[in-house]
VEXGUMAR-686848 format. One record per residue (C-alpha): x, y, z; residue in one letter. Coordinates in steps of 0.25 Angstrom, whole numbers, plus 2048, in hexadecimal, padded with zeros to 3 digits. Layout:
BEGIN
XYZa...
***
This chain:
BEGIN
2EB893D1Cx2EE897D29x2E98A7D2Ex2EA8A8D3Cx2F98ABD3Cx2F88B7D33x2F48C3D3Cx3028BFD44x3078C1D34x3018CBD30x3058D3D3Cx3138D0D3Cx3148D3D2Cx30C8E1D30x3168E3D3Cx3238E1D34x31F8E8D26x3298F3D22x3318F1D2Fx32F8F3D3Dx32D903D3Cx322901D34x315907D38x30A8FBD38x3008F9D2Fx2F48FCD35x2E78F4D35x2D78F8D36x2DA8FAD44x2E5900D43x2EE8F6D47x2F58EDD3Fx2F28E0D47x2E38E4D40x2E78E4D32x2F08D6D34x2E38D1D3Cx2DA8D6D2Fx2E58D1D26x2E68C3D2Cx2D58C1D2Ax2D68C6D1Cx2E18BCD19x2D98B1D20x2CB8B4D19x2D28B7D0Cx2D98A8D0Fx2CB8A2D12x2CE89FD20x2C789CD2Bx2D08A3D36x2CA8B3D2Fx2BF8B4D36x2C68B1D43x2D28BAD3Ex2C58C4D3Bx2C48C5D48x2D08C8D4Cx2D28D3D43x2C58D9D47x2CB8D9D55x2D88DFD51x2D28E9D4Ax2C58ECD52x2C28FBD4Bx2C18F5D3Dx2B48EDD37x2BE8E7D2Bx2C08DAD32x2B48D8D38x2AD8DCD2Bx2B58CED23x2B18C8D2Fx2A28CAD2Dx2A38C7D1Ex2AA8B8D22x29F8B3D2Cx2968B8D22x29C8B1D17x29C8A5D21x28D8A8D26x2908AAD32x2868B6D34x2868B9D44x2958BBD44x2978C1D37x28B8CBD3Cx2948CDD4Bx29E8D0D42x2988DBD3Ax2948E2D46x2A18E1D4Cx2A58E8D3Ex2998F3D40x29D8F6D4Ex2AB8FBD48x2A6903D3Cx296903D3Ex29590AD2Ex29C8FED28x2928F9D1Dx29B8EDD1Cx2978E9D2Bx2878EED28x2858E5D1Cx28C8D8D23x2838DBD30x2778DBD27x27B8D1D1Dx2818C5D2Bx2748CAD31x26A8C7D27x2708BAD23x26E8B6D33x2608B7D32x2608C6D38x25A8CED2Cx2528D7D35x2608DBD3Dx2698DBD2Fx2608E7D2Bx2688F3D32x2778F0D2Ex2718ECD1Ex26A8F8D1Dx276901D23x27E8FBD1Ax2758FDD0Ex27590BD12x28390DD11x283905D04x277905CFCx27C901CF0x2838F5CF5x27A8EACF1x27E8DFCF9x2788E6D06x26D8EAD00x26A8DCCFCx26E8D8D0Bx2658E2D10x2588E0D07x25A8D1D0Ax2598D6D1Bx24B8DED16x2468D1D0Ex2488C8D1Ax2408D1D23x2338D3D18x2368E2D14x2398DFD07x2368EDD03x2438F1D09x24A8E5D03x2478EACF7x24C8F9CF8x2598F3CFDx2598E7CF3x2578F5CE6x2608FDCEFx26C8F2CE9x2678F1CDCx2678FDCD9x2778FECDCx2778F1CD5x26C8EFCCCx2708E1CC8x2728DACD7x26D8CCCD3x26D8CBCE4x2658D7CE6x25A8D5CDAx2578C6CE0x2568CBCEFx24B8D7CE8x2458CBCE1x2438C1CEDx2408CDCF5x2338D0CECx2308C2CEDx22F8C2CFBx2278CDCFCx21D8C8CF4x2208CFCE6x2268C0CDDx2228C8CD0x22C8D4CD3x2348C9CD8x2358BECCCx2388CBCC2x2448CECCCx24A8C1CCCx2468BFCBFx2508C8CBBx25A8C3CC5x25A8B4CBFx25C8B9CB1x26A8C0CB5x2758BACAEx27A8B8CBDx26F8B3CC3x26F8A5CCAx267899CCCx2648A1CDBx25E8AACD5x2568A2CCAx251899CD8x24C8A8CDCx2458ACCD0x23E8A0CD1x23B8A1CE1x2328ADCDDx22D8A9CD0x22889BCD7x2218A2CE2x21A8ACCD8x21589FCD2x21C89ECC6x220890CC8x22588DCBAx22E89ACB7x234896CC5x23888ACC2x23D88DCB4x24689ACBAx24B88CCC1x24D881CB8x25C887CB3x261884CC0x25C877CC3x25186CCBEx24386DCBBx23E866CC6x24886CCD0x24387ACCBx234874CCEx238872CDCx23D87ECDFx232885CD8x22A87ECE1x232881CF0x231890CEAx222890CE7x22188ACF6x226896CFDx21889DCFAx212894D03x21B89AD0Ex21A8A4D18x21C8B4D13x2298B5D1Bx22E8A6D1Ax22B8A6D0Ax2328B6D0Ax23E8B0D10x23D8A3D05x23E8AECFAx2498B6CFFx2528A9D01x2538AAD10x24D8A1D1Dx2468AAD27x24A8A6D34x24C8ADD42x2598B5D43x2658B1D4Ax2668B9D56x2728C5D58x26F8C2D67x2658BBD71x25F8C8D74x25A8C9D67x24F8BFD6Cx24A8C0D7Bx24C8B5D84x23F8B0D87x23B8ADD78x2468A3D79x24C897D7Fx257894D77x25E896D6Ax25D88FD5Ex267890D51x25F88ED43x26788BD37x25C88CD2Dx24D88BD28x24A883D1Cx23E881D13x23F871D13x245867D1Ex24F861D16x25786CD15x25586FD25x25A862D27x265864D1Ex26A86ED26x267867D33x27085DD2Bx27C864D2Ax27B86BD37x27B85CD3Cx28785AD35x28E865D3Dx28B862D4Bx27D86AD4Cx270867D51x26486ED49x259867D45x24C86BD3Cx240873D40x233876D38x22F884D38x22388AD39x226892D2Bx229883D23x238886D25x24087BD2Cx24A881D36x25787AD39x258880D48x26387AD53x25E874D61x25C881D6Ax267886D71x26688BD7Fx26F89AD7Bx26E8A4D6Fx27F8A3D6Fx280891D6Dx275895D62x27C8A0D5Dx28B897D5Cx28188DD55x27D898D4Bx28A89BD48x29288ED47x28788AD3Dx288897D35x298896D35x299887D34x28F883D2Bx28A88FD24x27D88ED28x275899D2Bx272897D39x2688A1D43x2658A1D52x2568A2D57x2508A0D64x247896D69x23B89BD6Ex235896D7Cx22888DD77x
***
């Protein structure tokens, strides 16, 4: 289906309706170029085509005091993962209507999905504020408080939604993996316990009961909470890869637990680190527990044109990492292409003088 033409429609339409005396019909702006603009996007997204972000973009320019088109905009990179551009985009959106909780939640939420939990807190909790009872920013925001160890504020944002919602599945398994990573598998296991025995629980959420319960020692009841979604000695083996994770560092095996890689952020600018602790830039599309799956990443980045390779780290992750590149943007563009490309989570770090 072809989009592009249809601002030039849709402004015509708007132009001739009820005859050439008729006032006209006035967008977010103001003006009815904006709602033709905003209409045109709609009509694109709503047709899955790729021409709405681009028509976005337009809209947001034709109607420059209104966050509505920059706000769909933000929701499509972050349905696309493509988190630095869909955070721009919600701060373009804040710029125009700085109390716009919409805009405050997709900050935090673009934020911490690119690595930058610490920088996610201020617009999650500005939004949580305004909304209290909302539980999906309260799960956003207790995830932030999990990633950097304060889990006793992860909790009180993680209760804050249940008790609007008392029967979040969401919400109840972050609280659970939460205690678990704090130390506390017996509080945890009962949690998840529950959470598992819901008639709409999922295999995910088995695989995290039996996380906890394995790294509690109780190897059996793991592996029997797993046994309904796959074999007996498939159930073994992850029983065991969970068990492993005690032997971890605190904050590598926290981070196991809470079904995230820690990894350094992506960077919002160069200035956020000085320019004598680096000597290039370097794009990292992951950290992985085993080398095959690192090199299965390095394989399929391969198959697009990209040159990453495997490095061992000093936590027992392997790190699929690009060659260094000699400017923060060429390892910025990199990021993003593999983020909009191949859906790949994808983070710029420097490369520290040695």
């Amino acid at each position: 289906m072809r989009i592009l033409p249809l601002i030039a429609v849709v402004l015509a339409l708007t132009a001739c309706a009820d005859g050439p005396d008729a006032p006209l019909a006035t967008g977010p702006a103001g003006t009815a170029e904006a709602s033709a603009a905003l209409a045109a996007a709609d009509a694109a997204q709503a047709a899955g085509d790729p021409n709405a972000i681009e028509l976005y973009r337009r809209a947001a320019e034709a109607a420059p005091t209104d966050p509505t088109p920059l706000l769909r905009l933000g929701a499509i990179l972050s349905e696309q993962k493509r988190w630095p551009e869909a955070a721009d985009s919600y701060e373009a959106a804040l710029a125009v209507a700085p109390d716009s909780v919409e805009a405050q939640r997709g900050l935090g939420a673009a934020l911490l999905a690119e690595g930058r939990a610490e920088a996610a807190l201020a617009p999650l909790e500005k939004a949580h504020a305004a909304r209290p009872s909302d539980p999906r920013i309260a799960e956003e925001l207790g995830f932030a408080y999990d990633q950097l160890g304060r889990y006793d504020r992860a909790r009180a944002a993680y209760e804050s939604g249940l008790r609007a919602a008392p029967r979040h599945l969401g919400l109840k398994t972050r609280l659970g993996l939460s205690r678990a990573a704090a130390g506390d598998y017996r509080s945890a296991s009962d949690l998840l316990g529950a959470v598992a025995a819901d008639p709409a629980a999922t295999a995910e959420h088995r695989r995290n009961l039996a996380k906890v319960l394995a790294l509690s020692g109780e190897r059996a009841r793991a592996a029997a909470v797993l046994r309904p979604d796959m074999s007996p000695a498939a159930a073994q083996q992850s029983v065991a890869q969970f068990a492993s994770l005690a032997a971890l560092p605190d904050e590598t095996r926290a981070a196991a637990i809470l079904g995230y890689e820690r990894r350094a952020p992506a960077l919002a600018s160069p200035a956020d680190t000085p320019a004598a602790a680096a000597k290039g830039w370097v794009v990292q599309a992951g950290a992985f527990k085993t080398e095959k799956t690192a090199q299965e990443l390095v394989s399929k980045l391969a198959a697009a044109g990209l040159d990453f390779r495997v490095m061992a780290g000093g936590t027992g992750l392997y790190h699929v990492r690009s060659a260094p590149l000699s400017t923060w943007r060429e390892a910025r563009d990199l990021a993003r292409r593999i983020q909009g490309q191949l859906a790949e989570d994808a983070f710029v770090a420097p490369l520290p003088q040695s």
